[in-house]
C-alpha positions as CSV (number, residue, x, y, z in Angstrom):
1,X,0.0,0.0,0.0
2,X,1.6,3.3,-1.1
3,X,2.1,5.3,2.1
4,X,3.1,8.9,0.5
5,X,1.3,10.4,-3.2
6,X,4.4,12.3,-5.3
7,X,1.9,14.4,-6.5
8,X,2.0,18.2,-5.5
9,X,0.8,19.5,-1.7
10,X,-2.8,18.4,-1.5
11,X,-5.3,21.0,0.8
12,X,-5.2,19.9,4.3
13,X,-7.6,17.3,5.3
14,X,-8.5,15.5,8.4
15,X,-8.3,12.0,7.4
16,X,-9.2,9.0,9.8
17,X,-8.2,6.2,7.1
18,X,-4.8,7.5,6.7
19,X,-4.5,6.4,3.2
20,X,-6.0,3.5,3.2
21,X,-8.3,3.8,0.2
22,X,-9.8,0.4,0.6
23,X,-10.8,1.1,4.6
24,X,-12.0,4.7,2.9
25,X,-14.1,3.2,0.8
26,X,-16.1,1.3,3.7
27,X,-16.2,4.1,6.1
28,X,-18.1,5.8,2.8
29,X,-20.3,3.6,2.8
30,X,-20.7,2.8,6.1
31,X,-21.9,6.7,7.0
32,X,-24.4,6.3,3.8
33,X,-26.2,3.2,5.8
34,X,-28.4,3.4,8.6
35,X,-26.7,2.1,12.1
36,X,-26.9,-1.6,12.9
37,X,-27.6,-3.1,9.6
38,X,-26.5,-6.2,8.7
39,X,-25.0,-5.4,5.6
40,X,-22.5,-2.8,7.5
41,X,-21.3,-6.1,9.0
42,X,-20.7,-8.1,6.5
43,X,-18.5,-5.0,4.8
44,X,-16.6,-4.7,7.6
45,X,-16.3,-8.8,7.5
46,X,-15.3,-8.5,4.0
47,X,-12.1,-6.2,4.8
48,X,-10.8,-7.5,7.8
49,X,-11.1,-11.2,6.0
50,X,-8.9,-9.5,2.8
51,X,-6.5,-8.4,5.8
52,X,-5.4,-11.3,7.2
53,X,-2.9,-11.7,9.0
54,X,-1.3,-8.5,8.3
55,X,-1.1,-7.6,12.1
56,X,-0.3,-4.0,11.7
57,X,-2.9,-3.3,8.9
58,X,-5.3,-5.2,10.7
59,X,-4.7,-3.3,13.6
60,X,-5.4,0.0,12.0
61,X,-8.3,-1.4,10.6
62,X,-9.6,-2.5,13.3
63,X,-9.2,0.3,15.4
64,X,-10.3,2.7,13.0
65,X,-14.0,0.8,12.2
66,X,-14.7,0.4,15.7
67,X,-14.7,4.1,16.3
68,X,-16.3,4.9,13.7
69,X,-19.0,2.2,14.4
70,X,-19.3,2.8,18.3
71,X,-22.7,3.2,19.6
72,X,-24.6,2.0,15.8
73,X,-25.2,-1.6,17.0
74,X,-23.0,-2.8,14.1
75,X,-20.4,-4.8,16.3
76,X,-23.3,-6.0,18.4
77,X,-25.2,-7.4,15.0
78,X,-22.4,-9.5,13.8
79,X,-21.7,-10.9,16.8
80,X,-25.3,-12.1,17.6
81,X,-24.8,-13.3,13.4
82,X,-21.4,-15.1,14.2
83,X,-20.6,-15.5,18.0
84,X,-17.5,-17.8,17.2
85,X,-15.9,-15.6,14.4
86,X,-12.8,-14.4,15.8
87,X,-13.4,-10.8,13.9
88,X,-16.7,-10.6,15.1
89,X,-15.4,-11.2,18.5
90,X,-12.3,-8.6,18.0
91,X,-14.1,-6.1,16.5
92,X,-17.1,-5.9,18.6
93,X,-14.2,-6.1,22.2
94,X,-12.3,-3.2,20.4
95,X,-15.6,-1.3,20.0
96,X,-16.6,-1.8,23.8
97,X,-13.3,-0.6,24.6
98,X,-13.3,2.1,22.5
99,X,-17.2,3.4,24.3
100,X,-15.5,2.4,27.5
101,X,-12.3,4.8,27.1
102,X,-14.6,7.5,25.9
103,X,-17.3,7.5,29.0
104,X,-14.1,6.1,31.8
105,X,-16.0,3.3,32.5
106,X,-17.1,-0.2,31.2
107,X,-19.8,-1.6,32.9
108,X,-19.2,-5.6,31.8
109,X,-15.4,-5.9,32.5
110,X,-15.9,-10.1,32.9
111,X,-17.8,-10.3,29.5
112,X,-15.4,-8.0,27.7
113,X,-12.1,-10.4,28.7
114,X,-14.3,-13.5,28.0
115,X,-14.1,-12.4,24.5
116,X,-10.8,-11.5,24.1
117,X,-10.0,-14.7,25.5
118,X,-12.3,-16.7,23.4
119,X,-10.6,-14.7,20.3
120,X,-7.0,-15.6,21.5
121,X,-8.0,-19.1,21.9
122,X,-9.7,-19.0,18.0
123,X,-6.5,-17.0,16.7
124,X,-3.8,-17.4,18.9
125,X,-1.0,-15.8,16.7
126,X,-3.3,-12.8,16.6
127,X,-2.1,-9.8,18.8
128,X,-5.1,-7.9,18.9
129,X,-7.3,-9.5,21.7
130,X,-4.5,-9.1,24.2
131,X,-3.9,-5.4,22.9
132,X,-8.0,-4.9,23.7
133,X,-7.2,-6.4,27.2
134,X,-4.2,-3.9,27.7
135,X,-6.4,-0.5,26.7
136,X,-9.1,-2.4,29.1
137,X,-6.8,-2.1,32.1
138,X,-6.5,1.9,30.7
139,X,-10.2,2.0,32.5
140,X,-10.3,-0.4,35.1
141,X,-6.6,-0.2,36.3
142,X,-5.4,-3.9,36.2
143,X,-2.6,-4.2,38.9
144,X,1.1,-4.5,37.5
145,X,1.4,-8.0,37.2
146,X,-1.3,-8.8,35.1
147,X,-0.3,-5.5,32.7
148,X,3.1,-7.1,32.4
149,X,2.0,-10.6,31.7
150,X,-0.5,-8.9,29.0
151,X,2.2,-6.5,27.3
152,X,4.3,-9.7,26.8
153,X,1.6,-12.2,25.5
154,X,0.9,-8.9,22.8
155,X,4.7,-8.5,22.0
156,X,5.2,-11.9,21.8
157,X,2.9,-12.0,19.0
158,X,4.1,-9.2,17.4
159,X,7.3,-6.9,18.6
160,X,6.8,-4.1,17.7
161,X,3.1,-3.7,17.4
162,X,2.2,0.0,17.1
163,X,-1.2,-0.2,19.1
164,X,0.0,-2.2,21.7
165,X,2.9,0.5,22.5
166,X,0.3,3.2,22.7
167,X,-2.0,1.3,24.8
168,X,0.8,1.1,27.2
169,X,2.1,4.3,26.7
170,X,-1.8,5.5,27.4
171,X,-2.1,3.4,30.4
172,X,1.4,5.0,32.1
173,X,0.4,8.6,31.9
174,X,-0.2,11.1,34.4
175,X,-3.3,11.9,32.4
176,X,-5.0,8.1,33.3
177,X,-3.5,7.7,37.0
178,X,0.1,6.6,35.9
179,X,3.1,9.0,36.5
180,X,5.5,11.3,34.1
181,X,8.0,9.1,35.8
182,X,6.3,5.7,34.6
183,X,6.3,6.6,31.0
184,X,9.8,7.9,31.0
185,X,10.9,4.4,32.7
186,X,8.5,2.3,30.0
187,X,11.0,4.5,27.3
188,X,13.7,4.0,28.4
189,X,13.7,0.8,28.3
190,X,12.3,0.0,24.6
191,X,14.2,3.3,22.5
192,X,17.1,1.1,21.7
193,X,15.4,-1.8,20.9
194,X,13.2,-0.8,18.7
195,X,14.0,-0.6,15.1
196,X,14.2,2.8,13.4
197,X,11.4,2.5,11.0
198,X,9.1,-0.2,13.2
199,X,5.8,0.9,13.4
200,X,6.1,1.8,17.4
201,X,8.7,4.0,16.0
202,X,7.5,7.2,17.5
203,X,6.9,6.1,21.1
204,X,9.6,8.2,22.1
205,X,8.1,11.6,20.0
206,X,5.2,10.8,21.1
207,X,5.8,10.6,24.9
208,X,7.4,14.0,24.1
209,X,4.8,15.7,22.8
210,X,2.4,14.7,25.5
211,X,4.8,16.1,27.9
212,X,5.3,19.2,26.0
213,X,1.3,20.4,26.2
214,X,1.1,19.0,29.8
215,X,4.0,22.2,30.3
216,X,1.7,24.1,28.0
217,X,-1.1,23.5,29.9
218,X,0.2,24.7,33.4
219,X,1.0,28.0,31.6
220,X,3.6,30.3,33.2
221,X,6.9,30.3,32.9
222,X,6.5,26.3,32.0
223,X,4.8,26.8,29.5
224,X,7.2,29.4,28.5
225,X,10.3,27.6,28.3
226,X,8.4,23.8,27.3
227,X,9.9,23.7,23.9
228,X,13.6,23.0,26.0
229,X,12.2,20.0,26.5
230,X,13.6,18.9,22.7
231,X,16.8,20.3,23.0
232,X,19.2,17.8,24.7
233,X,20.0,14.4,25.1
234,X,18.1,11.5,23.7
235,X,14.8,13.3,22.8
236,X,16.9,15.4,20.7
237,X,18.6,12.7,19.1
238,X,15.6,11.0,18.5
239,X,14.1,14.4,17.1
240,X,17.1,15.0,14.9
241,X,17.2,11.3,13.5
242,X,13.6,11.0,13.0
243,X,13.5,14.8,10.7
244,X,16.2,13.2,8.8
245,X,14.7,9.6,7.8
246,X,11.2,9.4,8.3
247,X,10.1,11.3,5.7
248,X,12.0,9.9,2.9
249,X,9.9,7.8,0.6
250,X,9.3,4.5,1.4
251,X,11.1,4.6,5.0
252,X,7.7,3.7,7.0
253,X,5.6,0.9,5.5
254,X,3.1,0.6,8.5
255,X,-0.7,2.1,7.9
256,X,-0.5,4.8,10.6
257,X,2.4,6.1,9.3
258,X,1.0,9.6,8.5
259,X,-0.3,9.7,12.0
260,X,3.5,9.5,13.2
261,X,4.7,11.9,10.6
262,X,2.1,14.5,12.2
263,X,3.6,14.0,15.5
264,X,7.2,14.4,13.9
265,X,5.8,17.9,12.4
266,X,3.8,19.2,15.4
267,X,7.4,18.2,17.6
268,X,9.9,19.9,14.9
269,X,7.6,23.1,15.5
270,X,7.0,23.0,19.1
271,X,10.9,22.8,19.2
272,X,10.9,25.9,17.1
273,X,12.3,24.3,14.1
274,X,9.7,25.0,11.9
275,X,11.9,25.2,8.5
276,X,13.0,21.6,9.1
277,X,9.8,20.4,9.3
278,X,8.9,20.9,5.6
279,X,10.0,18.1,4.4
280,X,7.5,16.3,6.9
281,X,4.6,18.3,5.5
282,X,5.4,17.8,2.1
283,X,5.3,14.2,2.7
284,X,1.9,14.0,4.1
285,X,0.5,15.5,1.4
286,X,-2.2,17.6,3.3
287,X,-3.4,14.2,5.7
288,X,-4.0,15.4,8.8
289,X,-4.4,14.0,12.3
290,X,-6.8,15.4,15.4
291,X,-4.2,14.7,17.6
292,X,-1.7,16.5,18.3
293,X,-3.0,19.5,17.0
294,X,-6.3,20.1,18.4
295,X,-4.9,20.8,21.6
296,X,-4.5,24.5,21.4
297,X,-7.5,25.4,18.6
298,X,-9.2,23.2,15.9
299,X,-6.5,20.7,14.0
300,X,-6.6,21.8,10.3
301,X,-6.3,25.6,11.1
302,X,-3.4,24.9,13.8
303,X,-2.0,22.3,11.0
304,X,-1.9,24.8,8.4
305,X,-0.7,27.7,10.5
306,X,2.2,25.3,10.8
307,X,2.8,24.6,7.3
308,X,3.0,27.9,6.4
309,X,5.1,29.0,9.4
310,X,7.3,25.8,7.8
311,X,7.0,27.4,4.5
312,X,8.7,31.2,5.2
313,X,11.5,28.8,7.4
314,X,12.6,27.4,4.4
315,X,12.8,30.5,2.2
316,X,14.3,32.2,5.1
317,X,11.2,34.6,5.9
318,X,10.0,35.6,9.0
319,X,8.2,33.2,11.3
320,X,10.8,30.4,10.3
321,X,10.9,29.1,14.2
């Protein structure tokens, strides 16, 4: 699947499929249908079949779908349709979860690992159920042993599996009852591990930036001086080598590789690097993710505020920083 178009700088878009034209194409038609049908099902069933066992894509796909088909009754229909299908059983646990994260609270816990379980035991080289069961212990706080014992059945399946390091990398935050400290521990120990282009590439940028609008947030001088945070040791080796690779063509083949080159952008600007970012913007080709940049103000107009601040850096205007 081509990750990056060669084609000159698209208008900015928000774009949940990240360039996934066949996953477009159903959450088209999915919005064009009524909620609960049937027929949404099968669509759905049709994709994630054609997926496989492409753990990364399906990952995407997965993830993707069940927000988009939270609260319609679709996950619930195919399930009551096929209660032994382990997508059926995948999709509909990564839609609870996805209801649960949004509201704080999941009322079934038991019922919700049942079904992971039950999808493990139908596909046990599949990641996915055990990556449900770690954003699950995101809402009803799991104690350490059991998160550990998840993390490795997930990563055991597959390394470097993007959703499963940002479940975790959720789960440790300040934000949802871990600590600063925890997350900065949890990085520590996978940065040097973890292949340059993996698709859990930008766990480190991404812990970064999170820290960076938490110091935003608490205004004063904090806020003030936050982009520092970027300008020694590893994060700024990490910033540096990430501007220079990851958005050459071809360098990232996983599907939510725009989503990490957004972070990469929003990062080089916080850091006041806004010319060297350009590159980054050119490469996503106007696709444009919520996050990070609806933290401050709506995410297209702070995305394209960026851009063109990246655009008078590189012809040596004002604003370049």
């Amino acid at each position: 699947m081509p990750l990056f178009s060669t084609r000159p700088g698209r208008r900015p878009r928000l774009s949940r499929s990240l360039g996934d034209t066949q996953l477009d194409k159903v959450l088209g038609k999915l919005s064009k249908r009524g909620s609960g049908k049937a027929a949404d099902a099968e669509l759905i069933a049709e994709l994630l079949t054609e997926t496989g066992d492409d753990w990364d894509l399906r990952g995407h796909r997965v993830s993707v779908l069940a927000g988009a088909a939270s609260g319609t009754g679709i996950a619930e229909t195919w399930l009551e349709r096929d209660p032994d299908d382990v997508d059926a059983l995948v999709f509909h646990s990564w839609t609870t979860l996805a209801r649960a994260l949004e509201e704080r609270s999941l009322d079934d816990t038991d019922t919700l690992i049942t079904r992971c379980h039950r999808a493990a035991e139908l596909s046990p080289a599949d990641p996915l159920p055990w990556v449900v069961l770690l954003g699950t212990a995101r809402v009803v706080r799991f104690g350490h042993k059991d998160v550990d014992a998840l993390w490795r059945q997930a990563t055991a399946r597959d390394p470097w599996n993007r959703e499963a390091f940002a479940q975790m990398l959720a789960l440790l935050s300040p934000e949802e009852g871990g600590s600063s400290a925890s997350v900065l521990d949890f990085v520590d120990a996978v940065r040097t591990r973890i292949p340059a282009n993996a698709p859990c590439a930008a766990v480190e940028l991404t812990a970064a930036v999170r820290q960076y609008q938490g110091l935003l947030a608490q205004g004063g001088m904090r806020a003030m001086t936050a982009g520092q945070l970027f300008e020694g040791g590893h994060l700024a080796a990490a910033l540096h080598q990430a501007a220079a690779l990851w958005p050459k063509p071809g360098f990232f083949q996983h599907a939510a590789a725009p989503a990490d080159l957004n972070v990469l952008a929003y990062a080089l600007c916080a850091a006041g690097r806004a010319a060297d970012a350009h590159p980054v913007f050119q490469a996503l080709q106007g696709m444009v993710t919520s996050w990070p940049w609806d933290v401050d103000g709506p995410a297209l107009q702070r995305f394209e505020q960026h851009l063109a601040k990246s655009e008078r850096g590189r012809q040596g205007g004002i604003g370049g920083s």
